[in-house]
C-alpha positions, -999 to +999 in steps of 0.1 A: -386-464-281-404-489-264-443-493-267-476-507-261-493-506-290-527-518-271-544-498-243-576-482-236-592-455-216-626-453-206-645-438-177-680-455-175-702-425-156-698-406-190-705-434-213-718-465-224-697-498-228-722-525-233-696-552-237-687-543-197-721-553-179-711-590-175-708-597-137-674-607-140-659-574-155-673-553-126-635-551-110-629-531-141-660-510-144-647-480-132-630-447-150-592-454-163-576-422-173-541-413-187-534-405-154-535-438-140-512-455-170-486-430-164-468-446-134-472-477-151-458-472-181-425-461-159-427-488-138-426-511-167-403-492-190-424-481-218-421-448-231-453-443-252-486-462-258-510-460-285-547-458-269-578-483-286-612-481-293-641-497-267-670-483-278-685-477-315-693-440-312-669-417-332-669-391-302-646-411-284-623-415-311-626-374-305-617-378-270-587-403-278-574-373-302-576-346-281-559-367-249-532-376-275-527-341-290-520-334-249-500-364-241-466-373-256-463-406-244-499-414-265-479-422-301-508-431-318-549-436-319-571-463-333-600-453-334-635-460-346-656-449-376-687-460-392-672-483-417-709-487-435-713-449-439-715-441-471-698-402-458-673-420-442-643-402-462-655-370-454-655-381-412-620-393-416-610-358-434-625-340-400-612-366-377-573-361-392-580-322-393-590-324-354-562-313-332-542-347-329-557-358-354-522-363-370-517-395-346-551-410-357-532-446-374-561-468-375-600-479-369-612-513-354-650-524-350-660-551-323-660-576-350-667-606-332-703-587-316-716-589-343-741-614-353-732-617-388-694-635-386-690-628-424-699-584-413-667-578-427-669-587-465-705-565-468-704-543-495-708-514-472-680-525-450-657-532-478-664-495-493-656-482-462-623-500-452-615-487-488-616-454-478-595-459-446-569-471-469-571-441-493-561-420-459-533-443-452-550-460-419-546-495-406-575-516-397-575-533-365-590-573-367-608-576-338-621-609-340-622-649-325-619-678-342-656-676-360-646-640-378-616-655-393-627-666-425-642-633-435-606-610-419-582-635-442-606-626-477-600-587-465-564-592-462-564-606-500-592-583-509-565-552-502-535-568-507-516-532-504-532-523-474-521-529-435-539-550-405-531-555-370-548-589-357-560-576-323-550-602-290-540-630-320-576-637-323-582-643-290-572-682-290-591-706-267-561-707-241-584-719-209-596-746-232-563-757-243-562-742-278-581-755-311-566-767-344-590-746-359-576-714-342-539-725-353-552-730-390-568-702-397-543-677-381-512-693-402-539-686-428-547-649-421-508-647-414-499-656-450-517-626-465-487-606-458-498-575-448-510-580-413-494-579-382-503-598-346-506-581-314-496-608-285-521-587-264-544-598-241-536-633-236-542-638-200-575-629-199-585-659-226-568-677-199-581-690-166-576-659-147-567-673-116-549-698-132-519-686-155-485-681-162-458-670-189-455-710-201-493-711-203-494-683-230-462-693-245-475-724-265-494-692-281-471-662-284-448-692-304-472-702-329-483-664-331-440-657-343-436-693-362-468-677-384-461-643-385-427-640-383-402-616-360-412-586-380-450-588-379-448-597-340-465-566-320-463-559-279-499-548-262-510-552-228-545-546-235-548-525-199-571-522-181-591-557-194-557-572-182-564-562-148-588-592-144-560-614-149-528-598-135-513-561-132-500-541-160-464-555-144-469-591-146-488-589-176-460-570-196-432-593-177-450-627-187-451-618-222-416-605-222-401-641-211-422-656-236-406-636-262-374-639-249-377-673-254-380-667-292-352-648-290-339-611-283-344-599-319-381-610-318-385-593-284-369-562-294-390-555-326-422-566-307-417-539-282-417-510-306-399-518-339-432-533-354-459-511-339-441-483-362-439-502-391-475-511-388-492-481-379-466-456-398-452-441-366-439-403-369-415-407-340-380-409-338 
């Protein structure tokens, strides 16, 4: 089975996305439905997807279960969840009760919005990704270079527990890349028990301005860190759209991980998501 383990739905006349009023993201301000993916999932040869968070309000991870209780191809959901609620086991019991609430595998937070870059070692927050854990969810990093610090002392804080690094951190690729970026992801990487999504590269590139050997420089430190088995495919559609189409997004990371071999592309592109997010499929 091969998968995108990072996509998103979203349709802005019903909600608010407050990270989507920059000028620049108005091509993508509009509503993207499991209706639109379809085709391209086809097109590209993927067979399922697991759909992401975008906004922190625990209705939508409601929405996300219900469209995935209707839609096969949607394997899995990470969702959100108010990590500094002191209730927060008992959400997560009514979330997983919900129908399709069985393919609820993780929760992320917009990390890196925060002002606070060390958010993730409060007390509150800690308490609440230990609950997650006690329900057998992932946690999705989604942080930049800044958050770092704070996402490798979680990863030895629950040594037994699983992360995904969302979009490897989002490296500075139109800037060339920063030492500091390449430090402290080998650091985060040698926790152990997180996995890297080589999803949405191109849009830390130049937009108009990019190519598969552009990214590769940063799919190959992503592998040499994390190794083939911790190596995860996303496309991070519809924010790729700014960049390129689902097509050339999903074909420039495919030659970069060709390049690394055809054992690293083929657990990248569905092998991995499953061991990370404790797929049910066959």
């Amino acid at each position: 089975m091969v998968i995108d383990a990072h996509q998103h739905f979203w349709d802005p006349a019903r909600a608010d996305y407050p990270w989507m009023d920059a000028p620049e993201l108005a091509p993508i301000r509009r509503a993207f439905g499991p209706a639109d993916l379809a085709p391209l999932l086809k097109a590209s040869g993927i067979d399922a997807s697991i759909v992401v968070q975008c906004r922190s309000a625990v209705e939508e991870t409601e929405e996300f279960l219900r469209i995935a209780h209707a839609s096969p191809s949607v394997i899995g959901v990470v969702g959100w969840a108010d990590l500094t609620d002191a209730s927060l086991g008992n959400m997560l019991d009514r979330l997983q009760a919900l129908p399709g609430g069985d393919k609820l595998v993780g929760i992320r937070h917009q990390v890196h919005d925060e002002a606070d870059p060390d958010w993730l070692l409060r007390a509150d927050v800690q308490r609440g990704l230990a609950a997650m854990f006690a329900r057998n969810l992932a946690y999705d990093f989604l942080v930049r270079t800044r958050e770092l610090p704070a996402a490798i002392a979680t990863a030895k804080a629950f040594p037994h527990a699983r992360f995904v690094l969302d979009h490897a951190a989002k490296p500075p690729i139109a800037d060339g890349g920063s030492a500091e970026w390449s430090d402290r992801v080998a650091s985060l990487a040698a926790c152990g028990n997180v996995w890297c999504k080589v999803s949405g590269l191109a849009t830390e590139a130049t937009w108009n301005d990019w190519d598969a050997a552009r990214l590769f420089p940063f799919v190959q430190h992503a592998a040499k860190c994390f190794g083939e088995d911790h190596l995860i495919f996303g496309s991070d559609w519809p924010v790729c759209l700014l960049a390129g189409s689902y097509g050339e997004i999903k074909s420039a990371l495919e030659a970069c991980l060709v390049k690394l071999g055809a054992e690293v592309r083929e657990k990248a592109f569905g092998v991995n998501a499953r061991a990370a997010y404790r797929l049910g499929v066959d």
